[in-house]
C-alpha positions as CSV (number, residue, x, y, z in Angstrom):
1,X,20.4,11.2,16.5
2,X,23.5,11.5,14.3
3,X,26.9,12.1,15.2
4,X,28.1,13.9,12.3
5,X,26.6,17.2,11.1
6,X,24.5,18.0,8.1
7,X,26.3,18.4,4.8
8,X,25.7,20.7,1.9
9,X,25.1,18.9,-1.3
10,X,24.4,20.3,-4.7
11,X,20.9,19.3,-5.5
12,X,20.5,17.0,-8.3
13,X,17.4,19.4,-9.5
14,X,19.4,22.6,-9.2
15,X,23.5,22.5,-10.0
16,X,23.3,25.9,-8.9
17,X,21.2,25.4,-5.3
18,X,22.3,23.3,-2.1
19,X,20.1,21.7,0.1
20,X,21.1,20.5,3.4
21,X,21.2,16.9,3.6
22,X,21.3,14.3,6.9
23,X,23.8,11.3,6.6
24,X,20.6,9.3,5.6
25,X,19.9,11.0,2.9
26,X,23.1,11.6,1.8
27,X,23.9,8.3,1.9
28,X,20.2,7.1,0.1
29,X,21.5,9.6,-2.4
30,X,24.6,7.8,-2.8
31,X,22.4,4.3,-2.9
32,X,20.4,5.6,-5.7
33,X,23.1,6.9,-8.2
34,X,24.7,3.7,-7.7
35,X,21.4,1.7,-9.0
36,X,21.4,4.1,-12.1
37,X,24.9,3.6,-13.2
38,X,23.5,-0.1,-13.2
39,X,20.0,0.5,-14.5
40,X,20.5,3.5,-16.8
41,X,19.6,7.3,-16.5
42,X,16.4,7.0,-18.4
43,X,12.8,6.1,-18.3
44,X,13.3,2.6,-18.4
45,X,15.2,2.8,-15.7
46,X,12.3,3.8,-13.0
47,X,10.8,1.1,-12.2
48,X,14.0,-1.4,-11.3
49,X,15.7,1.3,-8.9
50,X,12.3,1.8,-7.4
51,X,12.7,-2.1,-7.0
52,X,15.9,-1.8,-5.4
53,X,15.0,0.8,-3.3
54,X,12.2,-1.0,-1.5
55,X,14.0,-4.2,-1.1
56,X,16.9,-2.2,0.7
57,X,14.9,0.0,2.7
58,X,11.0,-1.5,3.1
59,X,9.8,1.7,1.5
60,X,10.1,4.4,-0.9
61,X,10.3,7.3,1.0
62,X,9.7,11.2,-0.1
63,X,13.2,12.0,-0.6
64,X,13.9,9.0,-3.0
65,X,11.3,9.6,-4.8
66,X,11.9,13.0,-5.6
67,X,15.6,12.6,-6.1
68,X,15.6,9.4,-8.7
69,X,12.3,11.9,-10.8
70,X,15.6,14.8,-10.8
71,X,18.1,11.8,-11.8
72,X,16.0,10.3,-14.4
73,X,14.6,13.1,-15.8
74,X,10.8,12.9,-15.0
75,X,8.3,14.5,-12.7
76,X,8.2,13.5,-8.9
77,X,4.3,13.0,-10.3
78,X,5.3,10.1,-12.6
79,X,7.2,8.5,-10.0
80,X,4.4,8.9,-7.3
81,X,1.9,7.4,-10.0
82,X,4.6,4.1,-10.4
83,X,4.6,3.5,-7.1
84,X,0.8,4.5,-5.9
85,X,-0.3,2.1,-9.0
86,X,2.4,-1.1,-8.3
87,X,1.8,-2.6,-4.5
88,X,5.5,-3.8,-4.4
89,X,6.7,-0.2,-4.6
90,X,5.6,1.4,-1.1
91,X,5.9,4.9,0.0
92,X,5.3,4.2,3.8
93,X,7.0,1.6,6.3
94,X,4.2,-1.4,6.5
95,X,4.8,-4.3,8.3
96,X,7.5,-7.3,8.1
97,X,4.8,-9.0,5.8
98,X,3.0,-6.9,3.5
99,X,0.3,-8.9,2.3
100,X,-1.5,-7.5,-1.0
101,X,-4.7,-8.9,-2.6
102,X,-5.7,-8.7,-5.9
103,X,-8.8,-7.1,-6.4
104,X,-8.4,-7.7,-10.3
105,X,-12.0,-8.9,-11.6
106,X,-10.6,-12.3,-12.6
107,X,-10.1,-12.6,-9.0
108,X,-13.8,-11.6,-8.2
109,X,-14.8,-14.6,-10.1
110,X,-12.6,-16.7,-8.2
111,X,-14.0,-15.7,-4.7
112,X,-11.7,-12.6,-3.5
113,X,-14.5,-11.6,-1.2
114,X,-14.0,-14.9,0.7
115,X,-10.3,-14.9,0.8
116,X,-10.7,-11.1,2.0
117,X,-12.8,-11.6,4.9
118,X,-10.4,-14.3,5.8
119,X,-7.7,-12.3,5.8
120,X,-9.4,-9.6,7.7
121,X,-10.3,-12.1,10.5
122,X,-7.1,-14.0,10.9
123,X,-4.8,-11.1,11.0
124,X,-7.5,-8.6,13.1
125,X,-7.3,-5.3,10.7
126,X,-9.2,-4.2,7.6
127,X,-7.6,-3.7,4.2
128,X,-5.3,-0.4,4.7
129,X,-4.2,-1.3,8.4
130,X,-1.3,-2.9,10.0
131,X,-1.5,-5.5,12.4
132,X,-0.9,-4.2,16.3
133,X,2.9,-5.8,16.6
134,X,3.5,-4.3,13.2
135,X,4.0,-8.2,11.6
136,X,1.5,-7.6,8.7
137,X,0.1,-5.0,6.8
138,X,-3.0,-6.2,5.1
139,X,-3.8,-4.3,1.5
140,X,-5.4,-4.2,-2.0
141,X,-3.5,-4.4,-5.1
142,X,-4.1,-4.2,-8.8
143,X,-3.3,-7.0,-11.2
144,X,-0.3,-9.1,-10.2
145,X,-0.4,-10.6,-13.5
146,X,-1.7,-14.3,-12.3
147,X,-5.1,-13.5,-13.5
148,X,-5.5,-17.5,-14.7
149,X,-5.1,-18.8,-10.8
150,X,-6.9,-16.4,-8.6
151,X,-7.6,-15.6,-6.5
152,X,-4.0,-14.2,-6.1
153,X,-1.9,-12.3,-3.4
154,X,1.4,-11.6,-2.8
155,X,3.6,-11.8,0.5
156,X,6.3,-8.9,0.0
157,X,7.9,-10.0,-3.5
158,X,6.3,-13.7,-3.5
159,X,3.1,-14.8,-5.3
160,X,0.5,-16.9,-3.9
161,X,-1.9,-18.8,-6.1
162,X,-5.2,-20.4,-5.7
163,X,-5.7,-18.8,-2.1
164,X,-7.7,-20.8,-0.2
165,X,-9.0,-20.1,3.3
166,X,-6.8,-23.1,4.4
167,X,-3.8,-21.6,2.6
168,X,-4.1,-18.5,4.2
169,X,-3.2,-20.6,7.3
170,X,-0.1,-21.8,6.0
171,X,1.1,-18.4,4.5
172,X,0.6,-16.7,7.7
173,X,2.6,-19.6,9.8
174,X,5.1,-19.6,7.0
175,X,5.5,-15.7,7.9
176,X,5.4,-16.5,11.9
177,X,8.2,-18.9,10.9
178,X,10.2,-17.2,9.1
179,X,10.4,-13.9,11.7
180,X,11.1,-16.2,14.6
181,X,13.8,-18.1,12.5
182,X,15.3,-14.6,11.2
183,X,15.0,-13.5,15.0
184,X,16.6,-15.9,16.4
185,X,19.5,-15.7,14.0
186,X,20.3,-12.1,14.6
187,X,20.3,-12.7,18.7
């Protein structure tokens, strides 16, 4: 699959250790300590290159998570719980649109269950699965912070308030639209 061979790198965990590492993770490697020259070598630094990570590459995979943990100075654990706990911090590829309820109790008051089965019927999958063509991966999230105007989801990175069957319509051609439109530019 690549063309160049496998490099030896130090590993960040171990000075004294190499791992062998493809050009993909060599170069995610690379990614990442540019983000923390940016966001710090700390703590506080965590959850903005997770950020950064995801909106690069869709997803948070094993080897990121394990080298920004060495990098920052915390356990592969902590960075696991980050991203298991915040739905915009994925560890597995989901589809173009990830779509994430909140299952927040504010939002049970505002008729999640409703907006749920909506969602379940419209796109074809229960919460956990991704549609067929691999457009939309359909999930549940924990507070989104927008606890005043539930029920509440977010699209990738935007926030949808007030969900309403009929909105669900719109979000899901808005989507539709916006893959054709980004389609049709790359062609």
């Amino acid at each position: 699959m690549f063309t160049h061979s496998p490099k030896q790198q130090r590993s960040a965990s171990s000075p004294d250790t190499f791992e062998v590492l493809d050009e993909a993770s060599a170069s995610l490697r690379d990614e990442i300590d540019e983000l923390i020259e940016i966001h710090g070598e700390n703590r506080n630094a965590l959850i903005p290159v997770l950020q950064e990570i995801r909106s690069r590459h869709a997803f948070v995979n094993s080897f990121a998570m394990q080298y920004v943990a060495d990098r920052l100075g915390v356990s592969a654990a902590e960075v696991y719980g980050v991203i298991s706990f915040y739905s915009f911090l994925k560890e597995s590829n989901y589809g173009k649109f990830a779509i994430s309820l909140c299952r927040t109790i504010s939002c049970d008051m505002a008729d999640k269950a409703r907006i749920a089965k909506c969602l379940q019927e419209k796109l074809g999958v229960k919460f956990g699965e991704t549609t067929p063509d691999g457009m939309f991966s359909l999930n549940w999230t924990n507070c989104i912070g927008m606890c005043d105007q539930g029920p509440a989801l977010l699209v990738n990175e935007q926030v949808f308030t007030h969900v309403t069957p009929k909105k669900i319509k719109e979000i899901l051609d808005g989507c539709r639209k916006t893959y054709q439109e980004n389609e049709k530019g790359v062609s």
